[in-house]
Structure formats: structure tokens, C-alpha cells
VOGU-3710 file (C-alpha; in Angstrom, 3 decimals, decimal comma):
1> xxxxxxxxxx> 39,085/-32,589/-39,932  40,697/-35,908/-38,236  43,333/-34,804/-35,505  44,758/-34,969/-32,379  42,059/-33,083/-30,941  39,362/-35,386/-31,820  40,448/-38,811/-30,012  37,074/-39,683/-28,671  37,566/-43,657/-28,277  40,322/-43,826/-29,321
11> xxxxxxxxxx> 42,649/-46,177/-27,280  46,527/-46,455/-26,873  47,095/-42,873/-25,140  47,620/-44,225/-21,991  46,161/-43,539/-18,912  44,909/-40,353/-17,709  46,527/-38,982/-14,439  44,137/-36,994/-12,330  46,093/-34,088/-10,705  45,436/-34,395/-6,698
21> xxxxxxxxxx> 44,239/-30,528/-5,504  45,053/-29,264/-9,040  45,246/-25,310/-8,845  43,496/-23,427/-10,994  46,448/-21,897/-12,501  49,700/-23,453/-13,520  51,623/-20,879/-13,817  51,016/-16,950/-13,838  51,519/-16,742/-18,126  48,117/-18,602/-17,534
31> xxxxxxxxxx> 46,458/-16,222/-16,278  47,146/-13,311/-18,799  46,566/-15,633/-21,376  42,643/-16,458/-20,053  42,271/-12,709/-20,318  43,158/-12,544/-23,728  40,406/-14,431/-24,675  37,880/-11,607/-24,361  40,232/-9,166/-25,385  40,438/-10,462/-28,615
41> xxxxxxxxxx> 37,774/-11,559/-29,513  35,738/-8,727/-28,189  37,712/-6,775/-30,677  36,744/-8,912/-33,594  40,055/-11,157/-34,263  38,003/-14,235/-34,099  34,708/-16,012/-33,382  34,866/-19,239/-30,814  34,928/-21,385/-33,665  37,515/-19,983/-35,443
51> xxxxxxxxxx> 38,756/-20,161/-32,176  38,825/-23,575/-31,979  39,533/-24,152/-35,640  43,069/-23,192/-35,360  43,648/-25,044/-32,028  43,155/-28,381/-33,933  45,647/-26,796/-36,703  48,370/-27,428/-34,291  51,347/-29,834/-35,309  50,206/-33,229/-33,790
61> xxxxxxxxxx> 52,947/-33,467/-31,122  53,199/-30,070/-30,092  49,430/-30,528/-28,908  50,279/-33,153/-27,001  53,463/-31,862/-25,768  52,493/-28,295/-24,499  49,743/-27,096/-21,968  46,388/-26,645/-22,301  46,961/-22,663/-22,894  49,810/-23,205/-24,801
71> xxxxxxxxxx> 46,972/-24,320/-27,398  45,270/-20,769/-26,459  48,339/-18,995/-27,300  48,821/-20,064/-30,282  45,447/-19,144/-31,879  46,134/-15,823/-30,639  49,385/-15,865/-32,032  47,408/-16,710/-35,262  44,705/-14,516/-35,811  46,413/-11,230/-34,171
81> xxxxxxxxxx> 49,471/-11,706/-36,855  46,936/-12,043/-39,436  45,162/-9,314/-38,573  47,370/-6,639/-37,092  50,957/-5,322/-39,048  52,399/-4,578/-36,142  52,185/-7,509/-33,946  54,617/-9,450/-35,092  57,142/-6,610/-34,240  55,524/-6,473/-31,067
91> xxxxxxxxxx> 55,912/-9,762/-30,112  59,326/-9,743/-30,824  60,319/-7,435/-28,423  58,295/-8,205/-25,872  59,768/-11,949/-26,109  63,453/-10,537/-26,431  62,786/-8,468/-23,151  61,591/-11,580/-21,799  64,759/-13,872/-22,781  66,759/-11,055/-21,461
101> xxxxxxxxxx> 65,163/-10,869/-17,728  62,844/-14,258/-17,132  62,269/-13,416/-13,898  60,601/-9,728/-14,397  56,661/-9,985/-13,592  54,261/-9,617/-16,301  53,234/-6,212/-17,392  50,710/-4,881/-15,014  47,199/-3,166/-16,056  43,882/-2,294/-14,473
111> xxxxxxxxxx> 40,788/-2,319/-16,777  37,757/-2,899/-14,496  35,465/-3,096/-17,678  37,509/-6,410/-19,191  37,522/-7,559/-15,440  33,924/-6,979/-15,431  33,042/-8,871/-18,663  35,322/-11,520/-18,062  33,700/-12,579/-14,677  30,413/-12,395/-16,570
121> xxxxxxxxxx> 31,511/-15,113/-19,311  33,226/-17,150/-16,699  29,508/-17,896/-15,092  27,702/-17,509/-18,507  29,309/-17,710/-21,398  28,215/-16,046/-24,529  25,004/-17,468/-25,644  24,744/-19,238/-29,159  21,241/-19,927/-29,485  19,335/-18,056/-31,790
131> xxxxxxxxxx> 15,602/-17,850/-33,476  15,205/-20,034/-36,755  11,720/-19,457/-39,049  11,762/-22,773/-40,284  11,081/-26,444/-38,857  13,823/-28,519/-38,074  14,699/-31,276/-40,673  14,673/-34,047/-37,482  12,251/-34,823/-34,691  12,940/-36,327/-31,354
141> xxxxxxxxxx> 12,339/-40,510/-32,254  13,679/-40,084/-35,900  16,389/-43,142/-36,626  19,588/-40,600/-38,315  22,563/-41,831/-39,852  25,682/-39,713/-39,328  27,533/-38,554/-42,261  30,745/-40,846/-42,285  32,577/-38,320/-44,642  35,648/-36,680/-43,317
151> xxxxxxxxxx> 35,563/-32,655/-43,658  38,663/-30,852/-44,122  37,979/-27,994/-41,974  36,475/-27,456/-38,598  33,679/-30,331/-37,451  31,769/-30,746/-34,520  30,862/-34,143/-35,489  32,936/-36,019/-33,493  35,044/-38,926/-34,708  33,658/-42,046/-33,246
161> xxxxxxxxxx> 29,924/-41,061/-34,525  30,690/-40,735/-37,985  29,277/-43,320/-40,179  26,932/-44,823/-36,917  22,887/-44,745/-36,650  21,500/-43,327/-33,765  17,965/-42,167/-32,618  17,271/-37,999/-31,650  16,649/-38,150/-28,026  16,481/-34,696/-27,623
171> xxxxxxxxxx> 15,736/-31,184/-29,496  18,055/-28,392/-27,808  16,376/-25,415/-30,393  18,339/-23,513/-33,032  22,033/-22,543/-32,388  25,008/-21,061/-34,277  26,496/-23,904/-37,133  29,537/-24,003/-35,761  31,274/-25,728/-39,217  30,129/-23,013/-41,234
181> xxxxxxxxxx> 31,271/-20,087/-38,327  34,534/-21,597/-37,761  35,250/-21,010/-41,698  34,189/-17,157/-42,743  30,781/-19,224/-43,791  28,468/-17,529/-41,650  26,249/-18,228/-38,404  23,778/-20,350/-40,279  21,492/-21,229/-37,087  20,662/-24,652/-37,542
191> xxxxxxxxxx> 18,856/-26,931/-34,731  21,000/-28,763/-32,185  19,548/-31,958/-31,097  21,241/-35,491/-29,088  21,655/-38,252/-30,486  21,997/-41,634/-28,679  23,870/-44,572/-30,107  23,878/-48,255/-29,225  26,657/-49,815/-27,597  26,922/-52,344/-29,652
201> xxxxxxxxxx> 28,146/-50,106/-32,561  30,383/-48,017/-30,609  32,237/-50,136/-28,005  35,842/-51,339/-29,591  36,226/-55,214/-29,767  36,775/-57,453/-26,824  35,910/-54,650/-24,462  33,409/-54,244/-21,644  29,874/-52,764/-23,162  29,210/-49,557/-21,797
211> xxxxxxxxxx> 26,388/-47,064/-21,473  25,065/-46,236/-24,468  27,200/-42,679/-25,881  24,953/-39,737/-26,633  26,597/-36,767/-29,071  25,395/-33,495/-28,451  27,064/-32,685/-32,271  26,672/-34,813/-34,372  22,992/-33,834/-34,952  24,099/-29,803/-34,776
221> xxxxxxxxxx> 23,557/-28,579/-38,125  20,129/-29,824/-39,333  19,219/-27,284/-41,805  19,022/-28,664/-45,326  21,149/-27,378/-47,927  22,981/-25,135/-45,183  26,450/-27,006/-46,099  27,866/-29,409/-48,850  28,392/-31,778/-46,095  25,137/-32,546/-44,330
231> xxxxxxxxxx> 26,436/-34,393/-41,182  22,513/-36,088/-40,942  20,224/-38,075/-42,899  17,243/-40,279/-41,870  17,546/-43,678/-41,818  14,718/-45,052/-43,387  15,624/-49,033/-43,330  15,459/-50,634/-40,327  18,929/-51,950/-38,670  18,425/-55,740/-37,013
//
């Protein structure tokens, strides 16, 4: 979908202010709120993409009003209420004890195995790549054409590709789809390749030509027939 997340290119947001030392944590709600990542989805409330999905759901100018885990908090706040009757409840008096006494530190716990597997994903991550039976539907040197349709759901095909021709530079293997995941559609593996694009089609008017951009998603899901919306197609006619 087109949002406030997806601004690749885009121009008129100002400048961006680099934070001198920058801690790692803004504020200590920050740091509970990075554990409830694995928490929850451990138990099954969500997949990264869905993850993400309702992230770019926010209203437009409370994403660019609140902090980055702000933006966390509120998929959490999402999928948990959908998911579990008695959150809501929950959450209500937790946030009324908190009006009543801002100052009284966060609930302490000790759970060495969610310490354990978050450190793990902090270095790793959760691998997405998986094993595909079938050849992928683009090779490295194949002239694509990115879909310039706009989905309504969750996309990994960035913005300021869509509608551009590029060339596959590079063939990453078979990963989780993340358009179909994001939805209830399924993992669909499909082959993740690069795709480089010339400046000349991507640099906005009267500005300085710069290195040519390379998308890591636009060329994600290359199985055919594995959505409505294929994002790629080969270009056979030859651009001047």
C-alpha cells in the first residue's frame, strides 16, 4: 500500500538530524517494549510481516509524530486485542495504575529463557530462507519491469521502483513472500534477487545524478502465479 512508511525518494521531509552519541535506548518503556517482540510473536500473535503490516496501518501523522517504538507498540496493541479477550481489560488497568503513579518503575521479571532467545535474534535474526523445487522465473542479466500497480495491503516493492526497468544483478535463493505472509496468505517461498536501476530513471528532475539504486524487493516474489499481483515481468523490448 502507498504510506508514510514508504517515502523512498521522496523529497520535502526536511532534513534528517543525526543524533550525536545517540543511546541505545530513549527511554526505559523502550526497553520492555524490544522484549515484547519475541514474546509475542514466539507465542503466535503475529509473523514479522504481519508485523510490519500493521506498522504502515498507522494514521499518517501519528507515524511521524511518535517514536520509533511507539510504532512497535501499537502492533502489539493490535494483534494481542485481537487475539486475547482479556487484554483489553488488562491494559486498562495497567495504564490507570500508570496515570495514577508515573513515576513507579516498570514491573520487574526474570525469564533467562526469553533473555536467552532474545540475545540470539539480536545477532541473528530468524532466518527466512527456505528450499524451493522449482527454477526461478528470472536469471541474473534478465532486463525486468516492475509492476507499477499499487497493492492495497502489505508490499515490499518499494515506491520509487514501481513502474521502472531494471536488470537482476543478483540471485539471493528462495525466501519467505513476504506480501502473501503479511496477509494470512501463506509463506509462499519465492526467489529473492537485486535489481539495479539506472539513474537516469530514478533521480527527480534538476537534481544531481547519483549512483545507480539497487532494490533488494522489488524482485522478491518471483514465483509465477504465486499472487494476483506479480511485482515482475521481463522486459522483452529494448529501452534506448
Amino acid at each position: 500500500m502507498n504510506g508514510i512508511h514508504d517515502v523512498g525518494a521522496a523529497d520535502g521531509f526536511g532534513p534528517i538530524t543525526v543524533e550525536v552519541d545517540e543511546p541505545v535506548w530513549h527511554a526505559e518503556w523502550e526497553k520492555a517494549a524490544f522484549s515484547f517482540f519475541p514474546q509475542t510473536a514466539a507465542a503466535g500473535y503475529f509473523n514479522l510481516d504481519e508485523f510490519r503490516a500493521s506498522m504502515e496501518r498507522i494514521n499518517p501523522v501519528e507515524y511521524m509524530i511518535t517514536p520509533y517504538y511507539a510504532h512497535w507498540m501499537h502492533a502489539f496493541e493490535e494483534y494481542l486485542n485481537r487475539n486475547d479477550p482479556a487484554f483489553g481489560a488488562e491494559l486498562e488497568r495497567r495504564t490507570k495504575a500508570y496515570l495514577q503513579d508515573p513515576s513507579a518503575p516498570l514491573p520487574e521479571t526474570v525469564n533467562h529463557g526469553l533473555a536467552d532467545m532474545i540475545q540470539a535474534l539480536s545477532y541473528s535474526g530468524a532466518p527466512a530462507r527456505r528450499e524451493i523445487d522449482r527454477p526461478a522465473a528470472f536469471a541474473v542479466g534478465d532486463r525486468v519491469l516492475v509492476s507499477p500497480t499499487v497493492p492495497l495491503t502489505h508490499t515490499r516493492k518499494a515506491g520509487y521502483v514501481r513502474g521502472m526497468v531494471g536488470e537482476i544483478i543478483l540471485s539471493h535463493g528462495a525466501f519467505v513472500f513476504p506480501d502473501s505472509a503479511a496477509t494470512g496468505g501463506g509463506r509462499l517461498p519465492s526467489t529473492s534477487t537485486a535489481c539495479c536501476f539506472p539513474p537516469r530513471t530514478s533521480t527527480a528532475r534538476g537534481s544531481r545524478p547519483r549512483t545507480p539504486p539497487t532494490s533488494p524487493t522489488c524482485g522478491s516474489p518471483t514465483s509465477p502465479g504465486s499472487t494476483a499481483d506479480r511485482p515482475l515481468q521481463k522486459e522483452e523490448t529494448p529501452h534506448a
